[in-house]
C-alpha positions in Angstrom: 175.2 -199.1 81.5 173.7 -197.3 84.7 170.1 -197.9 83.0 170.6 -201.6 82.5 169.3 -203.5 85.2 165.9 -200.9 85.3 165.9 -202.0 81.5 166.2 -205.4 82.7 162.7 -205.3 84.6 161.0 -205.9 81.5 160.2 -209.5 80.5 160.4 -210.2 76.9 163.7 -208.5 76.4 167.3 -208.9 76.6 169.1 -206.2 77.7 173.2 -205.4 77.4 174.5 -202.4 79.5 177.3 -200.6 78.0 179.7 -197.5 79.0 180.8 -196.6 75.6 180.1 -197.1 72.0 183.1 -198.9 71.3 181.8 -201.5 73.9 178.5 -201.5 71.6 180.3 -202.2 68.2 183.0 -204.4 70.0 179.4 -206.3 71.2 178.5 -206.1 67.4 181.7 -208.2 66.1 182.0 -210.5 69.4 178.7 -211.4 71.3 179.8 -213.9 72.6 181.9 -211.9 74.8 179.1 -209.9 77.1 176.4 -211.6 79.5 173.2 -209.6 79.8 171.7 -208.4 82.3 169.4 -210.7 83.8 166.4 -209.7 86.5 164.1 -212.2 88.7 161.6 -209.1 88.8 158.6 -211.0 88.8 159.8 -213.6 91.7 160.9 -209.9 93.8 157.4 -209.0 93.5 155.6 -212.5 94.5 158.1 -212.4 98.0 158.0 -208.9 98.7 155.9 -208.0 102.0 153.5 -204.5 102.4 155.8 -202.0 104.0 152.7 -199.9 104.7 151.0 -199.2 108.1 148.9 -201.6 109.7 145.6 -201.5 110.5 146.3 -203.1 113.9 148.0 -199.9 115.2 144.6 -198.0 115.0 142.7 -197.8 118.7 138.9 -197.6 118.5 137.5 -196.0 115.1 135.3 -198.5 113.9 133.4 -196.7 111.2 136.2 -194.9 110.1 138.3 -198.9 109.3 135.3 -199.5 107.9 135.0 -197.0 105.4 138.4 -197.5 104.5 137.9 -201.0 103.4 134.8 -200.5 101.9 136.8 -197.6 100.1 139.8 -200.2 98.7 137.4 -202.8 97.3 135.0 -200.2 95.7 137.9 -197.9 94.6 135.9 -194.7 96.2 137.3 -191.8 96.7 136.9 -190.6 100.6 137.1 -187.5 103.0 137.7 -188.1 106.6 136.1 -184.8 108.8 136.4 -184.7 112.7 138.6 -182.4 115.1 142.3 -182.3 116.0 144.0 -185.2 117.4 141.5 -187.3 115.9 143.2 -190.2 114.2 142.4 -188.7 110.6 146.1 -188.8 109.4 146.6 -192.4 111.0 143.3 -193.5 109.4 144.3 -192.2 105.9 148.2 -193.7 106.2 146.8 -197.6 106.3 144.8 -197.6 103.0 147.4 -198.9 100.9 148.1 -202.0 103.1 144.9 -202.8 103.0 144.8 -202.7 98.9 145.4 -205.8 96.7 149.1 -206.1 95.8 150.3 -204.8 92.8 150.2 -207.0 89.8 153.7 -207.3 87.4 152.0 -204.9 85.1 150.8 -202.6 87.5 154.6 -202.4 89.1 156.0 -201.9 86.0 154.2 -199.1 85.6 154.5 -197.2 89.1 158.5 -197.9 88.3 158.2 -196.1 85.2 156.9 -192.9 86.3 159.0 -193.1 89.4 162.1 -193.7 86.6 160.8 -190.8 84.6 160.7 -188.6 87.6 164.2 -189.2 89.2 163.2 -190.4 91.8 163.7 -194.8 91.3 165.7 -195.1 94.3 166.9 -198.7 93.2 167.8 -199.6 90.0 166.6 -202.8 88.7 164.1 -203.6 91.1 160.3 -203.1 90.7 158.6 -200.3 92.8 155.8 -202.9 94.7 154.2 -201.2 97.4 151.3 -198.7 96.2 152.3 -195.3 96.8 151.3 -193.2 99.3 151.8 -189.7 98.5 151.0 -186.7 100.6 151.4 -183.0 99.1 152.0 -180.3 101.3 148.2 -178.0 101.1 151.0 -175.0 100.0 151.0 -177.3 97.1 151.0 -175.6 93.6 149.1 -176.9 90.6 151.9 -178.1 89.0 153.2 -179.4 91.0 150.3 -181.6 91.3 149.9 -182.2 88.2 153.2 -182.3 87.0 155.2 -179.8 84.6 158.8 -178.3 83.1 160.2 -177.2 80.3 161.2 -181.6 80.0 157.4 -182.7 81.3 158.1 -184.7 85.0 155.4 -186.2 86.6 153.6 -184.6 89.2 151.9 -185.3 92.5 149.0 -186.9 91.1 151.1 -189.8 88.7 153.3 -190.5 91.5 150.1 -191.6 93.6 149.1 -193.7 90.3 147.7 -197.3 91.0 147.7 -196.0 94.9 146.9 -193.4 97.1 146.9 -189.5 97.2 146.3 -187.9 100.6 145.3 -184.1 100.7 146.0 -183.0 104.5 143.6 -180.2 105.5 142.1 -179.9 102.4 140.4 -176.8 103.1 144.0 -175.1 103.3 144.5 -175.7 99.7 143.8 -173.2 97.7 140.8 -173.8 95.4 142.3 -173.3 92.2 144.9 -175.7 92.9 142.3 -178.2 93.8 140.5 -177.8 90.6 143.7 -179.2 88.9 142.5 -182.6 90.2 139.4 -182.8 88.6 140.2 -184.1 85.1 142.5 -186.3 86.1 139.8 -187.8 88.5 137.9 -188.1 85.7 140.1 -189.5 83.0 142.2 -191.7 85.5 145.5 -189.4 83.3 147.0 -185.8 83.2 147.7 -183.9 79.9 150.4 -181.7 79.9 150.7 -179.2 77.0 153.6 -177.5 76.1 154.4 -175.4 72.9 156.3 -178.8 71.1 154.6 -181.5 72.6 152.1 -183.1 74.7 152.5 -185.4 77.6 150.0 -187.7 78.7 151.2 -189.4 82.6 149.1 -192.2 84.1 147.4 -191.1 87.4 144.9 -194.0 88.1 144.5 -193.2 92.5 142.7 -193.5 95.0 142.1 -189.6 96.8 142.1 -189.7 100.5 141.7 -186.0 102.1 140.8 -185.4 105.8 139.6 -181.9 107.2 138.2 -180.2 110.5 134.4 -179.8 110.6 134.4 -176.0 110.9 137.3 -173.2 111.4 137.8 -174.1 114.9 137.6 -177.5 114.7 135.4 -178.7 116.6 132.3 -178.4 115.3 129.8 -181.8 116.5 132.4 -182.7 119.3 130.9 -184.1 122.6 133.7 -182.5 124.5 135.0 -179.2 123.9 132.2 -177.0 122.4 132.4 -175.3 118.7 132.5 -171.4 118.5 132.0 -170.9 114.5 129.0 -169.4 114.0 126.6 -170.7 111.3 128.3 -168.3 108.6 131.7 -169.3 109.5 131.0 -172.5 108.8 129.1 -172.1 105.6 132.2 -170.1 104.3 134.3 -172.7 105.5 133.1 -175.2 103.2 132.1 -173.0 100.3 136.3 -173.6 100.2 135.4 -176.6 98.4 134.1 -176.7 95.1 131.1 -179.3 94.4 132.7 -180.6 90.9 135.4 -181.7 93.4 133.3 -182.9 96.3 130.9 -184.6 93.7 133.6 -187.4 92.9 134.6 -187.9 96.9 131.9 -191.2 97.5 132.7 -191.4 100.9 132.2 -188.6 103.3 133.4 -190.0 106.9 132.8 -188.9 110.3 136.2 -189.7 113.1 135.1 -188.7 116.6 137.8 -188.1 119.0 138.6 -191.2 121.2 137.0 -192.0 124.6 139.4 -192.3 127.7 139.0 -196.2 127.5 139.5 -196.2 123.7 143.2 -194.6 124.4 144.1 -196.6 127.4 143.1 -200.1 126.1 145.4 -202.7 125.9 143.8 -204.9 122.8 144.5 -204.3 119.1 142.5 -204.0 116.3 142.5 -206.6 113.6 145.7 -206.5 111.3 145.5 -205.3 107.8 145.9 -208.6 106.6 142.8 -210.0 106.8 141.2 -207.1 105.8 143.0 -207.4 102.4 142.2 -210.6 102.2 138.0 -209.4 102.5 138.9 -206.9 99.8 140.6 -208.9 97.3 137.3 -211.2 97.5 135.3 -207.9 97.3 137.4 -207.0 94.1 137.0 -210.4 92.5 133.3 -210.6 92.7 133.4 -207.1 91.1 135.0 -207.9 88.2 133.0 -211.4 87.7 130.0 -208.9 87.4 131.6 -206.5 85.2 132.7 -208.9 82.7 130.7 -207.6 79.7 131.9 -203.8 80.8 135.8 -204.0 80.1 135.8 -200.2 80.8 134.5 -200.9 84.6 137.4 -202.2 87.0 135.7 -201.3 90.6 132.3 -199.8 91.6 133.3 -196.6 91.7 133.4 -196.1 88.2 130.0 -196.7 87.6 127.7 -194.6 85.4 123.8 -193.7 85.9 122.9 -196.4 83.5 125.7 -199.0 85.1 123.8 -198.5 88.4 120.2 -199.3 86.8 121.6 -201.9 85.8 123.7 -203.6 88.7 122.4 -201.5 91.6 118.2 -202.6 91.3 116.6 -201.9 94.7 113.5 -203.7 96.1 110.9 -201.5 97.5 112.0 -201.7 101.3 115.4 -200.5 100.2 114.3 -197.5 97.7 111.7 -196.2 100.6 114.7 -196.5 103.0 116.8 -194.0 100.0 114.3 -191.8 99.4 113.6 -190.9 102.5 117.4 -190.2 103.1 116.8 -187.9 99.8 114.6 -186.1 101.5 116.2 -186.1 105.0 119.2 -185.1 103.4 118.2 -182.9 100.2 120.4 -185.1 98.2 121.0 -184.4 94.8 121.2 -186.9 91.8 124.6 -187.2 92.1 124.4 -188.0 95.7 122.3 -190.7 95.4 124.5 -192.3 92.4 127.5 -192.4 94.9 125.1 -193.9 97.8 124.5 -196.9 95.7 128.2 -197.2 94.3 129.3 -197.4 98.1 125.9 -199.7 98.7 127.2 -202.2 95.7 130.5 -202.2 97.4 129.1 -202.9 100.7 127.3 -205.9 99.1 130.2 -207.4 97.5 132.2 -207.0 100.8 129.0 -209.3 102.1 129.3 -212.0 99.8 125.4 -210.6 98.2 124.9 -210.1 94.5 121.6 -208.3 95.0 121.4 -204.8 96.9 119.6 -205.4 100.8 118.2 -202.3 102.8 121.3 -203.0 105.3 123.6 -202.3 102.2 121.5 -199.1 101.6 121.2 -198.2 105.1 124.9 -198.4 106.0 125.6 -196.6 102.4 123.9 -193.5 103.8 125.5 -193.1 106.7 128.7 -192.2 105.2 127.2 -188.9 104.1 128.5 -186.3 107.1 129.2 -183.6 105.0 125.3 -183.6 103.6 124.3 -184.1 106.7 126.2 -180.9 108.4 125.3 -178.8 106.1 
């Protein structure tokens, strides 16, 4: 009976909650008897408002709003780097309220792995805020990734169909990081045990933010760095580049100017930035309608971006030369024209412009540190 009304958050079915099985063969001889259990789940979802952070709290930090929305209608994966005390944390905090609300389905299936896990706070009501979750970088890999002699989901699922924020990323230990590579990948976790095999959804969106250098403050105007050039070469050597190759968007967040901080004025609210997104998303999956494995830019192949990322000749001089500039690899230059697609569709364009390229590139800081 305690399960009944989570039951009941399935449409299709009828559901009966019972304590003990002479209730159930009592229900047997006399229906008529019991009422089930009866849910408006989907009319809970269409009412419910974002709980999330708004945008409008953020002072200053124009190109790091902007990657973030460029991130939640391409679905790319992003890094924020800048000191202390920088707004990383803030930044990183408002991505799900700018993300398309969950659909029915989509809900359904974030309350399931939170059911699963022990941790559905409610029962019978739909989980419809995307999650937000945010490991601690002692972290272990599985609890990432999920584990136990029952299989419970880990980190990783309970971020599925939202977001999963890795503070300091250079503080987790490599290995551990390597646990999220496949998953990245395959958009699921496998967990293997002796009799069986579990397979959890993690479908997210990875959000990590680190310092530029051991100090910190590595490219700040204000307060000099004092790494030297091999400190911070082993500093990043922390990260692998199987890891850092699937992280589109690599985002600079300067510290904020005395005015910034002591302005008045607001930023614009996460709502219309949604709003831009959802449009962003739609025109996305207009052009992907003969790819049902594609849902959002970043899940473009090499041969998905010859086809739907065609430059003129302005636009590939402009990427090359950043090739050059930059000693970009392949792979590099695949995720410059993802994020340049997404810029595109965020500008209403269905053909690639230098200004799409252009803008693309500059959300390379970690190339262009190192």
């Amino acid at each position: 009976a305690d399960n009944a009304t989570e039951a009941a958050v399935v449409n299709g079915i009828t559901v009966y909650g019972f304590e003990h099985l002479s209730d159930v063969a009592d229900f047997l001889d006399q229906p008529n008897r019991y009422s089930p259990v009866e849910i408006d789940s989907v009319g809970e979802l269409q009412v419910t408002q974002s709980t999330a952070p708004d945008l409008k709290d953020v002072k200053g930090q124009a190109h790091g709003r902007r990657a973030l929305e460029i991130a939640a209608a391409g679905g790319h994966n992003l890094i924020f780097v800048g000191p202390p005390g920088s707004g990383k944390t803030m930044l990183a905090r408002r991505l799900p309220g700018i993300l398309p609300p969950l659909s029915f389905a989509e809900a359904l299936e974030v309350t399931q792995i939170y059911s699963v896990a022990g941790l559905l706070k409610n029962r019978g009501k739909l989980i419809c805020d995307r999650p937000f979750r945010s490991p601690h970088h002692s972290a272990s890999g599985p609890s990432l990734v999920g584990g136990g002699s029952f299989p419970k989901p880990g980190e990783i699922s309970l971020a599925h169909r939202g977001v999963l924020f890795l503070d300091e990323l250079t503080e987790f230990k490599r290995n551990v990081l390597e646990f999220l590579r496949q998953p990245l990948e395959d958009g699921q976790v496998t967990i293997s045990r002796t009799r069986q095999s579990v397979q959890f959804p993690a479908q997210f969106t990875l959000v990590a933010s680190t310092n530029p250098c051991p100090c910190g403050y590595f490219g700040d105007p204000i307060q000099p760095c004092s790494c030297s050039p091999r400190q911070r070469e082993q500093y990043w050597s922390k990260l692998s580049g199987p890891l850092m190759d699937r992280i589109d968007l690599q985002v600079a967040v300067n510290r904020l100017k005395p005015e910034e901080i002591t302005r008045q004025s607001t930023g614009e609210e996460s709502a219309p930035v949604r709003e831009r997104v959802q449009v962003a998303r739609d025109r996305t999956r207009d052009r992907f309608q003969t790819e049902p494995t594609l849902h959002c830019n970043a899940q473009m192949q090499s041969h998905h971006l010859r086809r739907f990322c065609k430059l003129d000749d302005t636009s590939r001089n402009v990427l090359e030369s950043a090739i050059r500039k930059l000693g970009l690899s392949a792979r590099g230059t695949d995720r410059i024209l993802k994020v340049a697609r997404t810029i595109a569709d965020l500008s209403g364009n269905d053909d690639l412009k230098t200004e799409h390229v252009a803008e693309a590139i500059q959300y390379r800081t970690i190339d262009r540190m190192q």
